[in-house]
ROKEKOL-362804 format. One record per residue (C-alpha): residue in one letter; x, y, z. Coordinates in steps of 0.25 Angstrom, whole numbers, padded with zeros to 4 digits, always signed. Layout:
residues N
aXYZ;...
//
This chain:
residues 88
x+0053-0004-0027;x+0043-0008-0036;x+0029-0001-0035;x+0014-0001-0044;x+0016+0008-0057;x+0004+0014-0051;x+0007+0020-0038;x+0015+0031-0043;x+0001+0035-0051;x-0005+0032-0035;x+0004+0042-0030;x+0002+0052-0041;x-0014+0051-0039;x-0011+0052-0023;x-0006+0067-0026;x-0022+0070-0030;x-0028+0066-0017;x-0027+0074-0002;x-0014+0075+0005;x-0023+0067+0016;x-0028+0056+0007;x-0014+0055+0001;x-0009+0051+0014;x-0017+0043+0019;x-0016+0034+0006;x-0001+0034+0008;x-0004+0029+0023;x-0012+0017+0018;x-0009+0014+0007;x+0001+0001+0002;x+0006+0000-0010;x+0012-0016-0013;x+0023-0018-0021;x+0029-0029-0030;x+0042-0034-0019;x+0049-0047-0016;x+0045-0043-0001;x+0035-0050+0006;x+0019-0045+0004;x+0018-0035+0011;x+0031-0029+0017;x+0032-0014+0018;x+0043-0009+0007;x+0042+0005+0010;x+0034+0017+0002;x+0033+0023-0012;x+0025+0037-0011;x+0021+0036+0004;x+0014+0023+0002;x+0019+0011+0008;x+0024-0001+0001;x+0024-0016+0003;x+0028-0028-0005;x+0016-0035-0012;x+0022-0047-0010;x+0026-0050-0026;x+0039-0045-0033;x+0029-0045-0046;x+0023-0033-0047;x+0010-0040-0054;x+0009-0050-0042;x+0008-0038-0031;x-0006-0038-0031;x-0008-0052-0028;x+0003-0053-0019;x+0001-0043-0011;x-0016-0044-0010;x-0016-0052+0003;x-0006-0041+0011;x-0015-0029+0004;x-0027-0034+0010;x-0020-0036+0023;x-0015-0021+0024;x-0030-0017+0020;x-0035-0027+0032;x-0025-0020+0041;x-0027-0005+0038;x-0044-0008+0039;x-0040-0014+0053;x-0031-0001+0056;x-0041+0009+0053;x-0051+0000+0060;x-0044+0002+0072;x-0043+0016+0072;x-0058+0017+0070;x-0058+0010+0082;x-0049+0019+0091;x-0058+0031+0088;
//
């Protein structure tokens, strides 16, 4: 599985912060991946965060091709925690 050379410094960092904030970082956060799979189809997790396929095999096209799905899963998480506002 292919990953960013950046997220193992990511994890390293995460080591610094609260045992709280570190976990909750790990709940929503999505890291996507260069992956013949379609853009954005869980492939597991690496560290406690989850993965998904950027939609590119080509680790240079990731950010292109997975923009359209980051802003999706951004849309959705904002109508999730909307929702819980409203059940308090």
């Amino acid at each position: 599985m292919k990953f960013s050379p950046n997220f193992p410094y990511f994890v390293l960092k995460m080591s610094q912060l609260s045992a709280s904030t570190r976990a909750h970082l790990r709940r929503v956060s999505v890291n996507f991946v260069a992956s013949d799979r379609l853009a954005g189809e869980r492939l597991g997790e690496f560290g406690g965060v989850e993965e998904r396929s950027a939609g590119s095999d080509r680790h240079e096209w990731t950010s292109h091709a997975a923009f359209n799905r980051v802003f999706e899963l951004v849309r959705q998480r904002m109508e999730e925690e909307e929702g819980k506002k409203e059940e308090l």
